[in-house]
TIPABA-249687 format. One record per residue (C-alpha): residue number from 1; x, y, z. Coordinates in steps of 0.5 Angstrom, whole numbers, plus 2048, in hexadecimal, padded with zeros to 3 digits. Each point is the difference from the previous one (the first is absolute). Layout:
REM residues N
   resi     x     y     z
    NUM     X     Y     Z
...
END
This chain:
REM residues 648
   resi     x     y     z
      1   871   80E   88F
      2   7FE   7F9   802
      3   802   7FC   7F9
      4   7FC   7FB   802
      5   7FA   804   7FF
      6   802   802   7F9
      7   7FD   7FD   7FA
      8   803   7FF   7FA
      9   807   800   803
     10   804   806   802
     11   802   806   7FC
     12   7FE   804   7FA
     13   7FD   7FA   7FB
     14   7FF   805   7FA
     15   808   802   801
     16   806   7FD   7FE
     17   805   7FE   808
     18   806   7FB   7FC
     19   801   7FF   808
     20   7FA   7FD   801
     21   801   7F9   803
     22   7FA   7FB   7FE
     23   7FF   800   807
     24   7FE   807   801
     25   7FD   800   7F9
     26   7FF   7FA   7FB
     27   7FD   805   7FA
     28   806   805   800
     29   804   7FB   803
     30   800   7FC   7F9
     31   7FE   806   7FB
     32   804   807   802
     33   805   7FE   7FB
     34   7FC   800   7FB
     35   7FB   805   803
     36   807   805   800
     37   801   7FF   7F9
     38   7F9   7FF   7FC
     39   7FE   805   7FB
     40   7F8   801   7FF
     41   800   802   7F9
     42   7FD   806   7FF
     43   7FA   7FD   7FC
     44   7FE   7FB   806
     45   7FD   803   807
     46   805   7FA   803
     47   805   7FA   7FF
     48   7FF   7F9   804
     49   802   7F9   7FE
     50   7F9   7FF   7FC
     51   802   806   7FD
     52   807   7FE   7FE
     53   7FC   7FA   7FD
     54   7FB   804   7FD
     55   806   805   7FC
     56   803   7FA   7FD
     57   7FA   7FD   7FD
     58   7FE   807   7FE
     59   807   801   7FC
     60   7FF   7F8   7FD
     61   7F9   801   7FE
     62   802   807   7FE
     63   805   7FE   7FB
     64   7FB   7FA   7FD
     65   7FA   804   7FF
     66   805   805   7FC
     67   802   7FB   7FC
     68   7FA   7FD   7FE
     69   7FD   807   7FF
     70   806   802   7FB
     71   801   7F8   7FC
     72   805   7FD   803
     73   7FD   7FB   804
     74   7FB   7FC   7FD
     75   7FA   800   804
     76   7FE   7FA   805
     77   7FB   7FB   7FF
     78   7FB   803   805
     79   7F9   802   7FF
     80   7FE   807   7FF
     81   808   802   801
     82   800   804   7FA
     83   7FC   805   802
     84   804   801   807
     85   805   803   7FB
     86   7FB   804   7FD
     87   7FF   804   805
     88   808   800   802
     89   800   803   7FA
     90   7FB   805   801
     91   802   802   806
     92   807   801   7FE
     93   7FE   805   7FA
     94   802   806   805
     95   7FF   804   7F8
     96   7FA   7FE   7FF
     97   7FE   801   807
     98   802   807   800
     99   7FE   801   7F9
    100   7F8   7FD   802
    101   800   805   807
    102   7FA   800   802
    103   7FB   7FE   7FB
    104   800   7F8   801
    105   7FD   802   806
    106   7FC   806   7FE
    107   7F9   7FD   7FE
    108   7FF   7FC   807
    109   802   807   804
    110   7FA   803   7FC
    111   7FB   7FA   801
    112   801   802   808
    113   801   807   800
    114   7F8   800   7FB
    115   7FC   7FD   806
    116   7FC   804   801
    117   7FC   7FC   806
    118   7FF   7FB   804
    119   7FB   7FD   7FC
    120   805   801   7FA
    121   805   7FB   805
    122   7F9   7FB   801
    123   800   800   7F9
    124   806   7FE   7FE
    125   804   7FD   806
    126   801   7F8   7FD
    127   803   804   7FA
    128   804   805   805
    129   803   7FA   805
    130   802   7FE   7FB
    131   804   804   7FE
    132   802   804   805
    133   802   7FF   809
    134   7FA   803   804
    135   800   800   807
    136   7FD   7F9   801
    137   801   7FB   7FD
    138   7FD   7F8   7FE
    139   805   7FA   800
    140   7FD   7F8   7FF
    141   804   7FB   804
    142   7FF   7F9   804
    143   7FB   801   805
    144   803   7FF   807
    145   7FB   7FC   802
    146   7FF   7FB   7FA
    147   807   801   7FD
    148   7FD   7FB   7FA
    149   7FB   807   7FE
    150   803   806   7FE
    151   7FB   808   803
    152   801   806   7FE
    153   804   804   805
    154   7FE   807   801
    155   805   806   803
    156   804   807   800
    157   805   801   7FC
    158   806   803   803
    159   801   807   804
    160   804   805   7FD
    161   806   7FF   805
    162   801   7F9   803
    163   7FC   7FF   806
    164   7FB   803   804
    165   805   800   806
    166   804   804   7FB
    167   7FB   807   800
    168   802   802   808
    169   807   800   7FE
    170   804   806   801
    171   802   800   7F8
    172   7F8   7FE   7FD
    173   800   807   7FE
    174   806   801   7FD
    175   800   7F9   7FB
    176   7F8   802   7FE
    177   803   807   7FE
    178   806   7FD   7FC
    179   7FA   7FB   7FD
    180   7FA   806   7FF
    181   806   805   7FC
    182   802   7F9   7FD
    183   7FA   7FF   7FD
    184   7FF   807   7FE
    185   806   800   7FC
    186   7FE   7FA   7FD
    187   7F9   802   7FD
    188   803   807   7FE
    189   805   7FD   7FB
    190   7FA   7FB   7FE
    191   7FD   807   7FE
    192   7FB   800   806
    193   800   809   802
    194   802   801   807
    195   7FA   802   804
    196   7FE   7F9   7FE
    197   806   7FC   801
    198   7FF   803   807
    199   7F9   7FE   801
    200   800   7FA   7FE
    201   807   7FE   805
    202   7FD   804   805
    203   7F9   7FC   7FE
    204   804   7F9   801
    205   803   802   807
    206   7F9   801   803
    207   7FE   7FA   7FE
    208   805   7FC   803
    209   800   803   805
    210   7F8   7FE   801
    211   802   7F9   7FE
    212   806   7FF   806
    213   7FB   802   805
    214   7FC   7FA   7FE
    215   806   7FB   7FE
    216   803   7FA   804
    217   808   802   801
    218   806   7FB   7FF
    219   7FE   7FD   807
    220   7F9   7FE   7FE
    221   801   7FE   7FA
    222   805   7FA   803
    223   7FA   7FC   802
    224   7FE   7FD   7FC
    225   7FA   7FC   803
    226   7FE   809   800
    227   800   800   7F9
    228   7FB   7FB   7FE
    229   7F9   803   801
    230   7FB   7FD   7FB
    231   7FA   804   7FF
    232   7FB   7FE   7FB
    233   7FF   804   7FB
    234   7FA   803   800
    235   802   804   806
    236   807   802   7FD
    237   7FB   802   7FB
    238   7FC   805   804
    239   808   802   804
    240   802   802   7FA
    241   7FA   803   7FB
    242   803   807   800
    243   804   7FC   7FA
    244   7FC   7FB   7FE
    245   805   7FB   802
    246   7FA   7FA   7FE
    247   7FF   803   7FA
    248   807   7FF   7FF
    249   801   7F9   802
    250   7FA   7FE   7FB
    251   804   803   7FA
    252   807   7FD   803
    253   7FD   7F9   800
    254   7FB   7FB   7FD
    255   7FD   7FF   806
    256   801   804   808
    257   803   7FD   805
    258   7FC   7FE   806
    259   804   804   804
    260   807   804   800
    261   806   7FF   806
    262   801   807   803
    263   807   801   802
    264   7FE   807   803
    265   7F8   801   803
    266   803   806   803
    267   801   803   7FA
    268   7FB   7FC   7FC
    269   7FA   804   805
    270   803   807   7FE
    271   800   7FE   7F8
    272   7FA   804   7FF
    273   801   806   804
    274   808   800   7FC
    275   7FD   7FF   7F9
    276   7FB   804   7FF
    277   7FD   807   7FC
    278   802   804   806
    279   808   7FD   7FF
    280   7FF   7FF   7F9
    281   806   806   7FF
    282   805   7FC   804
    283   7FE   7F9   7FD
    284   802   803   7FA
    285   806   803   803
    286   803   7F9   802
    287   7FE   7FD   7F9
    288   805   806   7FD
    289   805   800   805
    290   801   7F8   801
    291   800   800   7F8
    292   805   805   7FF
    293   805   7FD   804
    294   7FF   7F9   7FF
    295   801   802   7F8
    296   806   804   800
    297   804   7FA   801
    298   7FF   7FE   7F9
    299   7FF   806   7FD
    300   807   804   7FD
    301   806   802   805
    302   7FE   806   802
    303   7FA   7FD   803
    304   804   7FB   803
    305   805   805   804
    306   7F9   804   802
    307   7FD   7FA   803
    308   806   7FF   804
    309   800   805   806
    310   7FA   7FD   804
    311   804   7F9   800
    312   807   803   801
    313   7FD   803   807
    314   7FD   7FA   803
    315   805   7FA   7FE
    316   806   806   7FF
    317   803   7FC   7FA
    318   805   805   7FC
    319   7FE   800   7FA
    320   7FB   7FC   7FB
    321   802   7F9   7FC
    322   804   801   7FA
    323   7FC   7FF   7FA
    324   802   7FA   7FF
    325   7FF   7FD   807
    326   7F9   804   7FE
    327   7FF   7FB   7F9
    328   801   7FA   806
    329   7FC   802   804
    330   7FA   801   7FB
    331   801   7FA   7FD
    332   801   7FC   806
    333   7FA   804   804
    334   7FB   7FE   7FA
    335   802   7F9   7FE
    336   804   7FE   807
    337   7FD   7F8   800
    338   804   800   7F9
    339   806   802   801
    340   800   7FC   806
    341   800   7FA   7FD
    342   805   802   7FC
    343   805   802   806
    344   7FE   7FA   802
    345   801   7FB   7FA
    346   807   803   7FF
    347   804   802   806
    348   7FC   7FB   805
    349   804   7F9   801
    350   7FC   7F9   801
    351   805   7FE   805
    352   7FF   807   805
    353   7F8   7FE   7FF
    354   801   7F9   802
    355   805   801   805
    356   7FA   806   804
    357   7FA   7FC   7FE
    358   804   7FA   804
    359   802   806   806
    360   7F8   802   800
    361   7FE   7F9   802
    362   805   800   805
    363   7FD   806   803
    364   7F9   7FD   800
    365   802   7FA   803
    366   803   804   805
    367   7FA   804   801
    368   7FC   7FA   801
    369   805   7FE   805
    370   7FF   806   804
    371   7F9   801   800
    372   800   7F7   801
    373   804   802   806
    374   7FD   807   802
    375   7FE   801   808
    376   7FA   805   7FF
    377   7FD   7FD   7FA
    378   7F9   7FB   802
    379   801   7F8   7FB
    380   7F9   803   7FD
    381   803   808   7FD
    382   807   7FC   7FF
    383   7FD   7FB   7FC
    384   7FC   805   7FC
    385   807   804   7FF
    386   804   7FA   7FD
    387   7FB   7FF   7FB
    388   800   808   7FE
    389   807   7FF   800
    390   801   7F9   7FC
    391   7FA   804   7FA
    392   806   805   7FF
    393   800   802   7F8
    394   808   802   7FE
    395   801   804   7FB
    396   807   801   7FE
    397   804   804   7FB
    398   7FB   802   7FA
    399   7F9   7FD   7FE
    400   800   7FA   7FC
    401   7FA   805   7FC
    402   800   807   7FE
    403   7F8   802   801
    404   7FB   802   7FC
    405   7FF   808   801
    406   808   800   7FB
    407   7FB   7FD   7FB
    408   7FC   805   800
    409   804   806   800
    410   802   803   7F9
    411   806   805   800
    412   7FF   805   7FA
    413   807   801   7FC
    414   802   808   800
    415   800   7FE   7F7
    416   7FA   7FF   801
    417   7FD   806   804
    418   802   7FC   807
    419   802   804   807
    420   803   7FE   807
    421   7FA   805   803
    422   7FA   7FD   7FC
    423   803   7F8   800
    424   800   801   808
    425   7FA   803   801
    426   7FD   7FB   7FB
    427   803   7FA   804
    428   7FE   802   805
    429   7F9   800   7FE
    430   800   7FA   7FD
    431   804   7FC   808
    432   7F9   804   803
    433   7FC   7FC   7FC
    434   803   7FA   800
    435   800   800   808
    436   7F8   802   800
    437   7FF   7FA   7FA
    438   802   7FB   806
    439   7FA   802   805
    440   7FC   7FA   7FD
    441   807   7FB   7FE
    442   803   7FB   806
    443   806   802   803
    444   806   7FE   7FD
    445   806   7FE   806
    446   805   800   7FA
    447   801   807   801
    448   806   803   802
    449   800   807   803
    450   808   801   7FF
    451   803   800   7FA
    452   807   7FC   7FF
    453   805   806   800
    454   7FD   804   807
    455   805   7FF   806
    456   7FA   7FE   804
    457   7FC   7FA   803
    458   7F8   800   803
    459   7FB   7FB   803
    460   7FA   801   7FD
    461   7FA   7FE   806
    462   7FB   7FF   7FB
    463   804   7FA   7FC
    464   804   7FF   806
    465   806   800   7FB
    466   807   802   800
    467   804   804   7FB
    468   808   800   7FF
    469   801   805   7FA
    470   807   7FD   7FD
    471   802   808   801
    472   7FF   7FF   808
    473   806   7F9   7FE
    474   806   804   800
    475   806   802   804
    476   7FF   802   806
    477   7FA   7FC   802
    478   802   7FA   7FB
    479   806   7FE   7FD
    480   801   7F9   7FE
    481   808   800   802
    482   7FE   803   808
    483   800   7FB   805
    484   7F9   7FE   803
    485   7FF   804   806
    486   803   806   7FC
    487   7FA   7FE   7FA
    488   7FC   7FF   807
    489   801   807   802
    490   7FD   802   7FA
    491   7FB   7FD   7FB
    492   7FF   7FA   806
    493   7FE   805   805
    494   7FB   804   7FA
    495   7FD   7F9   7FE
    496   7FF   7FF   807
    497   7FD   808   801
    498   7FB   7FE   7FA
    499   7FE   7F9   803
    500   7FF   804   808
    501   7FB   805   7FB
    502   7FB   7FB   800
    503   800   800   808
    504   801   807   801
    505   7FA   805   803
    506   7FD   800   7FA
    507   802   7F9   7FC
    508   7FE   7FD   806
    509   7F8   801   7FF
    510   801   7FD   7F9
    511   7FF   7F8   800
    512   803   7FB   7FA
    513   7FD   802   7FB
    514   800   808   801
    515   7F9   801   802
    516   800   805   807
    517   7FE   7FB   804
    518   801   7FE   808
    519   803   7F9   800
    520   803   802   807
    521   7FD   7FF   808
    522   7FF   805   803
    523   805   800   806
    524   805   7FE   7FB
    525   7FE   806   7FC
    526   800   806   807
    527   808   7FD   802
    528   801   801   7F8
    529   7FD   808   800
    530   804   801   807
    531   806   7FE   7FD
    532   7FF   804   7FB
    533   7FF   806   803
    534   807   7FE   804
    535   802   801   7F8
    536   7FD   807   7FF
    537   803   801   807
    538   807   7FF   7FE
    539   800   804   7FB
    540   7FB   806   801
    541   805   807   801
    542   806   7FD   7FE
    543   803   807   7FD
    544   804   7FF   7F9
    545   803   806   7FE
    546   7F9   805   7FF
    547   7FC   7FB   801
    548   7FC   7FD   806
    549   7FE   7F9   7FE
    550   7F9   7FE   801
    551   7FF   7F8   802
    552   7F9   800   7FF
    553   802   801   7F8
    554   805   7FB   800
    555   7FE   7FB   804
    556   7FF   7FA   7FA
    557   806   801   7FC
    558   804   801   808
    559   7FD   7F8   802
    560   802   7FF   7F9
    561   807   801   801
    562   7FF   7FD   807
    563   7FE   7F9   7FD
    564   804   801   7FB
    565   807   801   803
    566   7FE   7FA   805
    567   7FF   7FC   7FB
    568   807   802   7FD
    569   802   7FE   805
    570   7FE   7F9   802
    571   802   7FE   7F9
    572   807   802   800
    573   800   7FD   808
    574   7FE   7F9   7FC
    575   806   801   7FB
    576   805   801   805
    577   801   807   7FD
    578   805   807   803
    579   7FA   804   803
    580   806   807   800
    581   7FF   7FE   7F8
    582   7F7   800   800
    583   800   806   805
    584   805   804   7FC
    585   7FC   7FF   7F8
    586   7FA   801   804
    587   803   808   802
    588   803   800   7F9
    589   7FA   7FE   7FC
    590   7FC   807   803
    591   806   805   7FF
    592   7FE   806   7FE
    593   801   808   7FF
    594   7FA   805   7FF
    595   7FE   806   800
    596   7FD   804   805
    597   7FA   802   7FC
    598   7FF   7F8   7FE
    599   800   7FE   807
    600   7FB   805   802
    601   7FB   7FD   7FA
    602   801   7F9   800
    603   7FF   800   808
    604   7FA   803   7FF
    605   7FC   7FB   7FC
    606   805   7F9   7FF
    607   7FE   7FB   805
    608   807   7FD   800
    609   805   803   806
    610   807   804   7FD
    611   804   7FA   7FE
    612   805   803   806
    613   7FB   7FE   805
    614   7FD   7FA   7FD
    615   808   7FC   802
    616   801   803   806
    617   7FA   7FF   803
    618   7FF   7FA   7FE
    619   807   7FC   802
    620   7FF   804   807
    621   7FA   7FB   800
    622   803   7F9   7FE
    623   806   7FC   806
    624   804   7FE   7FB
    625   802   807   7FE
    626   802   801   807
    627   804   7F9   7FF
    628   803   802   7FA
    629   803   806   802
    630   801   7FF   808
    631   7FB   806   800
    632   800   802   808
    633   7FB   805   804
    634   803   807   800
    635   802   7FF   7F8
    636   7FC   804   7FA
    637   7FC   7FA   7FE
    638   7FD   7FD   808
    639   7F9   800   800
    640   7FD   7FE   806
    641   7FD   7F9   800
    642   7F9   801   802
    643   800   805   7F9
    644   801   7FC   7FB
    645   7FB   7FE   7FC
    646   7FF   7F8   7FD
    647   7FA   7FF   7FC
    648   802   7FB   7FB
END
C-alpha cells in the first residue's frame, strides 16, 4: 500500500492501536489510551469529549432541579423558571404516570382515528396542525433574500428512517419491521384492536415510502441556496387544493402572505397526488401512527419501554434514560432557554467569557489578516468579505433575555388536574402559534438559536452571528488554567470553525446583513467553486468503520474545519506557541467511541464529517503539522502536496 495516498492516516481509526506514532496516526496516536478504556454508557449511543462534558452538566443540573423540586433550594430569580420545576415535577411522577396509563393522551388518539375523510381533515386542519405532526409542516423565519422581513417557509416533516439514502440499505427492511411491530404494540396497549393497529402502521409505511420517492436526501438538502424557492401563493394554493392548504393559511393568519419559500418543490409538485381521497387511509395511518410513538414518551413507564425498540436499533443504545434522566430531559426539552440561563448565571465565570471573547477577536484579526493577504481573492470580493467579517454578531454564554414564547406557556400543576402529556402537547401548541404570529413582526437579531448549557457553537448565515454556549466553555475545548495553544486547539480552533461558516459553500452566498445575496466577482467565485470541489474530493469515499463517507454532504462543515484549524494556527503562530500542544487538544477534543448502529445513522444524514476523520484529514492539509512532528513521506500522516486542500 503507498501510505501517501491514505487519507485520514494510516490504520484502523475506529479502534484503539496504543502503538500508534503521531506520524502514522494523529487521532489514535493522542486518543487510544483513552479509547481503550472509556465506557459508553448503557443509555447513550456513544461517549466523546462533548459527551463527557455534557455528563457532568447533566449530573449538575440534575441535582439542582431535584432540589428545587423537593424545597431545598430556593428558586432563582429568572422568569418563567417556576414552571420548568413544574414540568420536572410532572415528569418525575412515574406513580402518577403509570397510574394515568393512556388515558391523558386518549381524547387526541380519538380526534384522529374519527376522521371520517379528507374533507373531515380540510375542515379542521388549523386545529389538528396544531396539535399534531402532519407530513408537511410551516415555519415563519427571516427571509433569506431580505432578512429584515420574516416568510412562511413550507416543507416535509421527516421520514420515518433518517434519510432517503437510508431506504437502499441492506438493513431499511429490518429497521421499518422493528418501527411497524413498535407501532403496532403501542396502539394496542392504548386499546386500538389488532387488525387496526396493523393497518394503520402498514398505512403509515406506504406513505412514507411515497413520500421518500419525491424528497430531497441528506446530500440535497446541504445546499442551501436549493432550499429556498419562493412561489407566490396562489400557485402554492393550486399545488396543494387537494388539502386546501389556502383555506388553511387564511385561518392561521390575519392576512395571506404574498408567497411561501418552498424548501422542496419536488415534493411540493406531488402534494396533491400524496394527500387526497384516494390515499385518504394512509394519511390517517401516518397521523396515528406518528402520534402514538411521539406520545409514549410522556405517557407511564410502560409506554416509554414499549417506544424503545425502534431507537434502540438505529442509535444501538442499551437501554432507556432512567426516570430521573427522563424528568431532566423533559423539562430541559420544553423550557431549554431557561434552564439555560440558568446553567449559565451559575456555573459560567466572567473571567473565562472575557478571556474567549478577547480569543474571538484574536481570531478575526486573523482572518482579516489571511484573506488581506489571500493570493487568489480579487481587492473587490475582499473588501466585501472583510465587511461581512467585521458585521459579525458574538453571542457568548446565555442570553441577556429569555424570550417571549415562556411568557405564554402555562404549565397545569398535577393538584390541579395537570399532566406531562397534555402540558406538552399543549406548549407545543402555543410555541406554533407564537412562530405563525411572527409572519407580520420585524425580525428580532437578538435571538439565540442555542441554549446556555448545549456543549455546541453555530453560525447562523441569516443574522451573520456566531453563538458560543457556556456549556461548549469547558475542558477539553477551554480550560482557563491550559496554555494557549492547548486552549487554541480547542475552543480557538471552533470560534474560528464558526467565523469560516460565514465563507463556507453555503455562507458564502450570504452578504453582512445575512440576506442571499452575490457580493463576489465572478472569476473569484469559479476558483472558490473549484476549491470547493478539491474539499468534496478529499473526503469523498473515505471509509469509517461501515460507512462510505459522502463529500458532497460534508463539504461546508469540512471548509469550515479547514479555515478553522488554519486560523488556529496563525494565531498560536503570532503568540510564539508549542504547535505539538494545538495539534494534540485538537485530536483530543473529537475523541470518541460509538456504536456501529450510530455511526450507520448519523452518516446518513449529518453534514459533519466523523470526528476521527475531521482531525486527521484536516492536519494532513497544514505544513506546520509536518513541521511539529517531522512527519516525512512513507509515514501514515504523508499526504502528497498537490492534495492538500487550502481555501481559507
Amino acid at each position: 500500500m503507498n501510505l501517501a495516498k491514505i487519507r485520514g492516516g494510516a490504520g484502523d481509526i475506529t479502534k484503539p492501536d496504543l502503538n500508534a506514532r503521531i506520524q502514522d496516526n494523529l487521532y489514535l496516536a493522542v486518543n487510544s489510551d483513552w479509547i481503550s478504556k472509556a465506557k459508553i454508557p448503557a443509555d447513550r449511543p456513544l461517549i466523546s469529549s462533548f459527551s463527557e462534558i455534557d455528563l457532568k452538566i447533566e449530573k449538575e443540573l440534575m441535582n439542582d432541579l431535584a432540589d428545587f423540586a423537593s424545597g431545598k433550594k430556593a428558586l432563582p430569580d429568572i422568569p418563567n423558571f417556576d414552571k420548568a420545576i413544574e414540568v420536572y415535577k410532572l415528569a418525575k411522577d412515574f406513580a402518577k404516570r403509570d397510574a394515568d396509563g393512556f388515558q391523558p393522551a386518549q381524547a387526541d388518539l380519538e380526534t384522529l382515528i374519527n376522521l371520517k375523510d379528507v374533507d373531515d381533515v380540510k375542515q379542521n386542519l388549523a386545529k389538528l396542525l396544531l396539535r399534531f405532526s402532519f407530513p408537511f409542516l410551516f415555519e415563519v423565519e427571516p427571509d433569506r433574500k431580505n432578512t429584515k422581513t420574516n416568510s412562511l417557509s413550507f416543507d416535509r416533516n421527516s421520514l420515518i428512517l433518517p434519510d432517503t439514502t437510508s431506504y437502499q440499505s441492506p438493513s431499511a427492511k429490518q429497521l421499518l419491521d422493528v418501527w411497524q411491530k413498535q407501532t403496532e404494540n403501542l396502539l394496542k396497549m392504548a386499546g386500538v384492536e389488532e387488525a387496526a393497529a396493523k393497518k394503520y402502521a402498514t398505512d403509515a409505511i406506504a406513505l412514507d415510502a411515497k413520500i421518500v420517492k419525491v424528497a430531497k436526501s441528506a446530500e440535497e438538502r446541504a445546499d442551501d441556496v436549493a432550499l429556498y424557492n419562493p412561489i407566490k401563493t396562489n400557485e402554492f394554493e393550486e399545488k396543494t387544493s387537494s388539502l386546501n392548504l389556502g383555506q388553511l393559511l387564511e385561518q392561521l393568519f390575519e392576512k395571506k402572505p404574498n408567497y411561501v419559500v418552498v424548501s422542496e418543490p419536488k415534493f411540493l409538485d406531488h402534494f396533491n397526488e400524496l394527500f387526497n381521497q384516494e390515499s385518504f387511509d394512509e394519511l390517517k395511518g401516518w397521523l396515528i401512527s406518528i402520534f402514538i410513538n411521539k406520545a409514549a414518551a410522556f405517557l407511564s413507564e410502560e409506554f416509554r419501554q414499549a417506544a424503545f425498540p425502534f431507537k434502540q436499533a438505529t442509535y444501538g443504545q442499551k437501554e432507556l434514560p432512567s426516570q430521573e434522566k427522563e424528568a431532566y430531559y423533559k423539562a430541559n426539552n420544553l423550557f431549554d432557554d431557561v434552564i439555560g440561563v440558568y446553567y449559565g448565571r451559575t456555573y459560567f465565570g466572567e473571567d473565562a467569557k472575557a478571556d474567549v471573547e478577547d480569543m474571538i477577536h484574536r481570531m478575526i484579526d486573523v482572518y482579516e489578516q489571511r484573506i488581506t493577504n489571500n493570493e487568489w481573492l480579487s481587492p473587490a470580493t475582499k473588501e466585501k468579505a472583510i465587511t461581512k467579517l467585521r458585521a459579525l454578531v458574538l453571542k457568548i454564554g446565555y442570553p441577556n433575555k429569555i424570550d417571549h414564547v415562556y411568557d405564554l406557556f402555562q404549565v397545569t400543576p398535577a393538584n390541579e388536574g395537570g399532566n406531562l402529556y397534555s402540558n406538552q402537547a399543549n406548549i407545543r401548541e402555543v410555541s406554533l402559534k407564537h412562530n405563525f404570529d411572527k409572519l407580520y413582526k420585524p425580525v428580532d437579531r437578538s435571538e439565540w438559536y442555542m441554549p446556555g448549557n448545549l456543549i455546541n457553537a453555530c453560525y447562523d448565515p441569516q443574522r451573520n452571528d456566531i453563538t458560543f454556549p457556556a456549556a461548549i466553555l469547558e475542558a477539553p475545548f477551554y480550560d482557563i488554567n491550559a496554555s494557549r495553544a492547548t486552549n487554541y486547539g480547542g475552543i480557538g480552533v471552533v470560534i474560528a470553525h464558526e467565523i469560516s461558516h460565514a465563507f463556507d459553500n453555503n455562507g458564502a452566498k450570504y452578504d453582512e446583513f445575512g440576506n442571499m445575496k452575490n457580493w463576489w466577482t465572478k472569476e473569484d467565485f469559479a476558483e472558490f467553486e473549484k476549491r470547493t470541489q478539491a474539499e468534496i474530493d478529499l473526503f469523498d469515499g473515505i471509509k469509517y468503520g461501515p460507512v462510505t463517507l459522502n463529500g458532497k454532504q460534508i463539504v461546508s462543515e469540512n471548509i469550515a474545519d479547514q479555515g478553522g484549524l488554519t486560523a488556529g494556527i496563525e494565531a498560536n503562530k503570532n503568540e510564539h506557541g508549542d504547535m505539538k500542544e494545538l495539534f494534540e487538544n485538537y485530536a483530543r477534543i473529537w475523541a470518541s467511541k460509538e456504536s456501529p448502529e450510530i455511526i450507520k445513522t448519523i452518516a446518513a444524514f449529518d453534514v459533519h464529517a466523523p470526528g476521527p476523520v475531521r482531525v486527521n484529514v484536516q492536519v494532513q492539509c497544514q505544513p506546520e503539522f509536518y513541521k511539529a512532528f517531522n512527519v516525512q513521506e512513507g509515514d501514515g500522516m504523508w499526504l502528497d502536496p498537490a492534495k492538500r486542500v487550502v481555501i481559507w
